[in-house]
N, C-alpha and C positions, 0 to 999 in steps of 0.2 A: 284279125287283130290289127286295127289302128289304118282300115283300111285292104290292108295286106292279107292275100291269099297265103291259108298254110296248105299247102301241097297233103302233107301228110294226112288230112284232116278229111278230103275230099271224097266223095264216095267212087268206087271202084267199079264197073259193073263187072260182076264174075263171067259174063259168057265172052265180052271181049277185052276188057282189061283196061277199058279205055276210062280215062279220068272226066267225073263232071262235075261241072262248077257251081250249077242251078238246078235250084230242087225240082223247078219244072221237067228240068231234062233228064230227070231221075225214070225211067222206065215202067216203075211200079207208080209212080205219081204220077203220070204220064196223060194217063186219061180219066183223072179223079179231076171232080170239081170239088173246090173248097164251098163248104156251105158253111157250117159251123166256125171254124175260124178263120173264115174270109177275111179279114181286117188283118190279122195276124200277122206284121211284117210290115205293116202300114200306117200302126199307129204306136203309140209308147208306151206302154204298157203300166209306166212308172207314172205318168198323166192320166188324171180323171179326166180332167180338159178334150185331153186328146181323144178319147173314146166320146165322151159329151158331142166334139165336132160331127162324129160321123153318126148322130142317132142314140149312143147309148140311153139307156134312159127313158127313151120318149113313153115306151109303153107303161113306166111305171106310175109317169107324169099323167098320162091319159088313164090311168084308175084311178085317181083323187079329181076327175073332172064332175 
């Protein structure tokens, strides 16, 4: 929120109780690669632009060649 960690929000893990920040460091995400929504967290969701920079697109562009 506005930068700012909410504590309460934060995932928990149940076997040690220990608070994590990053969804990387999430245990069950731990050793998942993102394929499908790789982008996800990198671009703006609310921008066509911003998905266009990284490829969106291309292949539909490449069916009207």
């Amino acid at each position: 929120m506005q930068g700012e960690v909410i504590e309460k929000l934060l995932y928990r893990d149940p076997a040690t109780s220990e608070t994590v920040m990053k969804e990387e460091d999430v245990p069950f995400y731990k050793k998942q690669k993102r394929l499908i929504f790789g982008s996800n967290g990198i671009i703006d969701p609310t921008q066509i632009e911003s998905y266009m920079a990284i490829g969106g697109y291309s292949a539909l562009a490449q069916s009207f060649e």
